[in-house]
Structure formats: structure tokens, C-alpha cells
N, C-alpha and C positions, 0 to 999 in steps of 0.2 A: 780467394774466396769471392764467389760472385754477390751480387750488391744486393742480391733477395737473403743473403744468409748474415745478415748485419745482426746482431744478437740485442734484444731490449736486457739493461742490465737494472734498471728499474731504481727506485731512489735509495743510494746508496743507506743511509742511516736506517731505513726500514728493513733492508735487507741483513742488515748484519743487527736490530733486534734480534729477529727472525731467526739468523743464525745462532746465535747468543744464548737464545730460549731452548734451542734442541740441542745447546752441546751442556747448556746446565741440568736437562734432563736425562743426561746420558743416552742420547738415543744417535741409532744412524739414518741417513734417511739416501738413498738411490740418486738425490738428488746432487749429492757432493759425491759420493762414492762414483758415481758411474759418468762423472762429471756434463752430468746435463745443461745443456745450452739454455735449458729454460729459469735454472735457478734462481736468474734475479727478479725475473717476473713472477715466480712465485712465491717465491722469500718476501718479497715488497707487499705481495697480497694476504701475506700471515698465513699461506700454508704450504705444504712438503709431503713427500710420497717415504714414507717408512720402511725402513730395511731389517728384517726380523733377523735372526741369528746368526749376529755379528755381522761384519766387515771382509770376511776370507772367505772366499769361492774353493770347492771342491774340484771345480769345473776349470780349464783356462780355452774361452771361450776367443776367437781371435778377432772379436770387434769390440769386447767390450774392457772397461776401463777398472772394476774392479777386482784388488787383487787375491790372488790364487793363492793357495796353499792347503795348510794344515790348520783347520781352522779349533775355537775355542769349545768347550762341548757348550751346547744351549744355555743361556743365564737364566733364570727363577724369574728374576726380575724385570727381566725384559719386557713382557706384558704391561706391567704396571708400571712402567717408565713411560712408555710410548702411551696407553690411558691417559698418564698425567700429562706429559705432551699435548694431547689432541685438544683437549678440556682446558688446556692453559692458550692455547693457537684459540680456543674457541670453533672449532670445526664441527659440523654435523654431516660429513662426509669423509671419511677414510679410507684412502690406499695403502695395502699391505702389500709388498712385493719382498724378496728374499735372497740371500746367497743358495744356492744348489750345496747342498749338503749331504752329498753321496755316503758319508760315512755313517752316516746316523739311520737306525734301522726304518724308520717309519721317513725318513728322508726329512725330517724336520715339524709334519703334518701335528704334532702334537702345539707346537711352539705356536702354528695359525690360530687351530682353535684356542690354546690359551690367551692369545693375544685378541682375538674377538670375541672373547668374554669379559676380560676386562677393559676392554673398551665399551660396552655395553652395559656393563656393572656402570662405569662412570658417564657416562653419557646414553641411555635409555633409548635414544631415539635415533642413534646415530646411523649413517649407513655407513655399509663397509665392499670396498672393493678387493678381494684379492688373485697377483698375480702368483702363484703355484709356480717351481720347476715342474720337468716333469716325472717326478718320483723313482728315475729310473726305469721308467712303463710300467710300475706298481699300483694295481689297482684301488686297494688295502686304502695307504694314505690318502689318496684323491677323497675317498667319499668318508672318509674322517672329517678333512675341513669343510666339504661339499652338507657333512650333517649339521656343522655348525650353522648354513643356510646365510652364508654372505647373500650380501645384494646382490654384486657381479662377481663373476667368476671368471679369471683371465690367465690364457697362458698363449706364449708367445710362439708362434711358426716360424718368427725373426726373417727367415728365408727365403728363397724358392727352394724347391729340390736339388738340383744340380749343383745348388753351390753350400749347399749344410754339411757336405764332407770336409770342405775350408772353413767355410765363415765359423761354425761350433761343432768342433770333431767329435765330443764328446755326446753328442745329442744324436736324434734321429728323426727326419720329416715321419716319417710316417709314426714314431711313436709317440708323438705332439699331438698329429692328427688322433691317433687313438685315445690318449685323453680329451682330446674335446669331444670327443665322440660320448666315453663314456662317461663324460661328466654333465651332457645333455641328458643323459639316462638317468643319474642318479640324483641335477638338484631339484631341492622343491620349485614348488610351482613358482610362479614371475620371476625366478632369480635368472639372471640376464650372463650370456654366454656370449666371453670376448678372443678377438686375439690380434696381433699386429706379425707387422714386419717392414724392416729397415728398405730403401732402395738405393740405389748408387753404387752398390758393390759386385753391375756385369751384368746384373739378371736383363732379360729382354719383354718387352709389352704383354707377348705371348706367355712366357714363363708367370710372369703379375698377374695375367687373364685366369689362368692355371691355377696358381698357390688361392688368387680367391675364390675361385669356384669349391676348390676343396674347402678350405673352412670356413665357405658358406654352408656343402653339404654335411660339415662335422658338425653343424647345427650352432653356428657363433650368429649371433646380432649382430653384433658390432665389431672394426675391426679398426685399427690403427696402422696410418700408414707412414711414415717421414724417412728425412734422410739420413742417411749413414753418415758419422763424423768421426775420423779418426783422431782416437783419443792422443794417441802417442806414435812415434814414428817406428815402435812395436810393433805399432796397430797394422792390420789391414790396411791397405791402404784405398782410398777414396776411387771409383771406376769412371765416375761420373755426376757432376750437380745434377738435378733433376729438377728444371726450370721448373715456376708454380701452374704454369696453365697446363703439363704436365699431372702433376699429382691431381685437378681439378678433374682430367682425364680416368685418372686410375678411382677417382670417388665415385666414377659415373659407372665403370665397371665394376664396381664391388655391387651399387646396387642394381645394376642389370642383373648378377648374378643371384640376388637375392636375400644380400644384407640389409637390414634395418637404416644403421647410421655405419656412415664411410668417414671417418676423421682422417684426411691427408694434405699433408702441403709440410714443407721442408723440416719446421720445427715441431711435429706432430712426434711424442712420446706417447709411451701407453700409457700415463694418468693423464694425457691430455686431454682438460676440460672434462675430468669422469664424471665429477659430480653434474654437471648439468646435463653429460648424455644420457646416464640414470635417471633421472627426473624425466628428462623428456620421452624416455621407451616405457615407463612407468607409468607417466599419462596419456600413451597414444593406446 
């Protein structure tokens, strides 16, 4: 591993509060599940990105780290687990991201808005960011949770085109791009339209130049750029580190193309720093 991908593990006894509080609330959170390099710096800072319905992917996507199967049907409780979470973290910004729940008719979209209700029941003033699969390309669920009128609204391109037949076979560029498309159409006014994607797994400057122009044109603000880490020797495997003066490169091209805010450089996740990029597209 080269010496820019040195991981901050943050002060241990805060960290495993932190952990402590979300496994006594029964909750999951993307942050152990998908085994994020950022977890100790955020665990240490008292907060974590929430994973709604359950623990088990529908999907086996071949970069990421959570596991696949046959998952649980939706819990009742889950909402008001993750509420009481947030309000015990103290937080006034929340990430909801989720397992790909193929099997479920409405693809999950129920279990968002139930969960950003009750987060809003317990904390009134709260914001909320949510990352959406993509439904299947169903239009139906998108503007379910799109009504409940999140702050931001995010789903991920993860890709370039050429390599989303490997990297998540189960997905499709172009029908990512169609939800952000249609979910430009359908949320209320200021709600802030996100998306990211991983690098290091082949893609070229040109192909980067490409995937951001398009969801700039699918009408995203914001996007999220970092580097691909292979979880397990399952995994995909690693194409390329992607030195930092590098990603500073690709932030310049996102907003030549006509993004808002460009979040990139190695350890760049999609809740990375949400709350303060909401705030600052919310004030400009």
C-alpha cells in the first residue's frame, strides 16, 4: 500500500463507544458492513452511515464487501432503532444507504420513508441524506422516497461504463444514469442530487472525463470520488493506487463539467463529509 493510503484509526476508546452504542441499538451501519477505511475516524467523531434493511445484499456486486444472499423480509423496528441511534449519537445530519433488495416489490422504498419519518418524529430538525439502489430501474419506488423530500438524494454510478459489466453485473450504467435523471424531475425544490464512483479498478482519465460529464448532465451536484480497496482476495482486485495530485485532477474535471462540489482523493466514500457539503450547497 502506498504511504498516502495510511488509514487514521482515530482514538481507540472512542471508537469502540461509538461501536458499542450502535450494536446496543441494534442497528447496521455501511461503515463495518462494507468494511470502510474511514470507520475509525468516524466512530471517534460519534457518528456512522446507516444501513436499512438488514445486513444481506440481493446483489453480489464484485467490489464490495457486504454479504450476498437471501436476505431477512424488512423489520418493523428498524426505523425506530436507527431514530433512537441518531438522537443518542447526537446527530443532526443523517446518512441512510441500504442493502439492494431485489426481492422486495417496491425494492425496499417503503422501509426509506419509514425510516425518515422516524427520524424526523425524534429529531424535528434533522437532515437526511439518502443513498437509493437502483430500484431495478423502477420508477414507482424512487419518487416514494424522493416524496418523503430527503435533503440529498444519492445513488451511485460506482463505474465507468466499460467496466460495470465486471465491477456490478447485476446493475446497469445507463439505468443509474436514468434514475438520477428521474429523480432530478421528481425531488422538491433545493433537495441536492448526488452520485459517486470508485477509481483504481482500469478505468482511464478519458473514461473519468466521460462517466462525469454524464452525471453532471443527469443533473447531480455533487459527486464523490475515491479509491477502490479490495475488501478480500474475492474481491476484485486493485488496477491501480491513484496518487492524491491525481484525484485533485479529477475534482477539477468534475467541476469544468459542471458540478457544484467534486469530493475526491483516496479516502473519499459517499457520506464523505455529507453533512458539511449539504450545508454549504444549501448556503450558496
Amino acid at each position: 500500500m502506498p504511504a498516502w493510503l495510511r488509514v487514521k484509526t482515530g482514538k481507540a476508546s472512542l471508537t469502540r463507544k461509538t461501536r458499542e452504542l450502535l450494536r446496543g441499538c441494534g442497528v447496521c451501519t455501511v461503515c463495518e458492513e462494507a468494511h470502510c477505511p474511514n470507520i475509525g475516524e468516524c466512530y471517534c467523531s460519534g457518528t456512522a452511515t446507516f444501513m436499512i434493511l438488514g445486513e444481506t445484499c440481493t446483489r453480489d456486486c464484485r467490489f464490495c464487501a457486504v454479504k450476498h444472499g437471501q436476505p431477512a423480509p424488512p423489520d418493523p423496528e428498524e426505523p425506530a432503532r436507527i431514530a433512537d441511534a441518531a438522537a443518542r449519537l447526537g446527530l443532526e445530519f443523517v446518512v441512510l444507504t441500504c442493502v439492494t433488495r431485489d426481492d422486495l416489490p417496491d425494492g425496499g422504498a417503503g422501509q426509506f420513508v419509514a425510516t425518515i419519518e422516524a427520524l424526523r418524529e425524534r429529531i424535528p430538525a434533522v437532515g437526511i441524506e439518502v443513498l437509493t439502489s437502483d430500484f431495478g430501474g423502477d420508477l414507482s419506488p424512487l419518487r416514494s422516497v424522493l416524496r418523503a423530500e430527503p435533503t440529498v438524494y444519492n445513488h451511485n454510478v460506482e463505474t465507468v461504463r466499460r467496466l460495470q459489466p465486471i465491477v456490478r453485473p447485476q446493475a446497469d450504467y445507463e439505468r443509474s444514469l436514468g434514475i438520477l435523471r428521474a429523480a432530478r424531475g421528481n425531488v422538491a425544490p433545493g433537495t441536492i442530487i448526488k452520485s459517486g464512483l470508485m477509481v483504481g479498478l482500469g478505468e482511464t482519465p478519458e473514461e473519468i472525463a466521460e462517466t462525469l460529464g454524464d452525471i453532471a448532465e443527469a443533473g447531480c451536484s455533487v459527486v464523490t470520488i475515491g479509491q477502490y480497496l479490495r475488501p478480500s482476495p474475492e474481491h476484485l482486485p486493485v488496477a491501480r493506487y491513484i496518487p492524491p495530485e491525481e484525484f485533485a485532477e479529477f475534482e477539477q474535471m468534475g467541476l469544468a463539467r459542471g458540478l457544484r462540489r467534486v469530493l475526491s482523493g483516496p479516502f473519499v466514500r459517499s457520506s464523505y463529509h455529507a453533512a458539511e457539503t449539504a450545508a454549504e450547497l444549501a448556503g450558496s
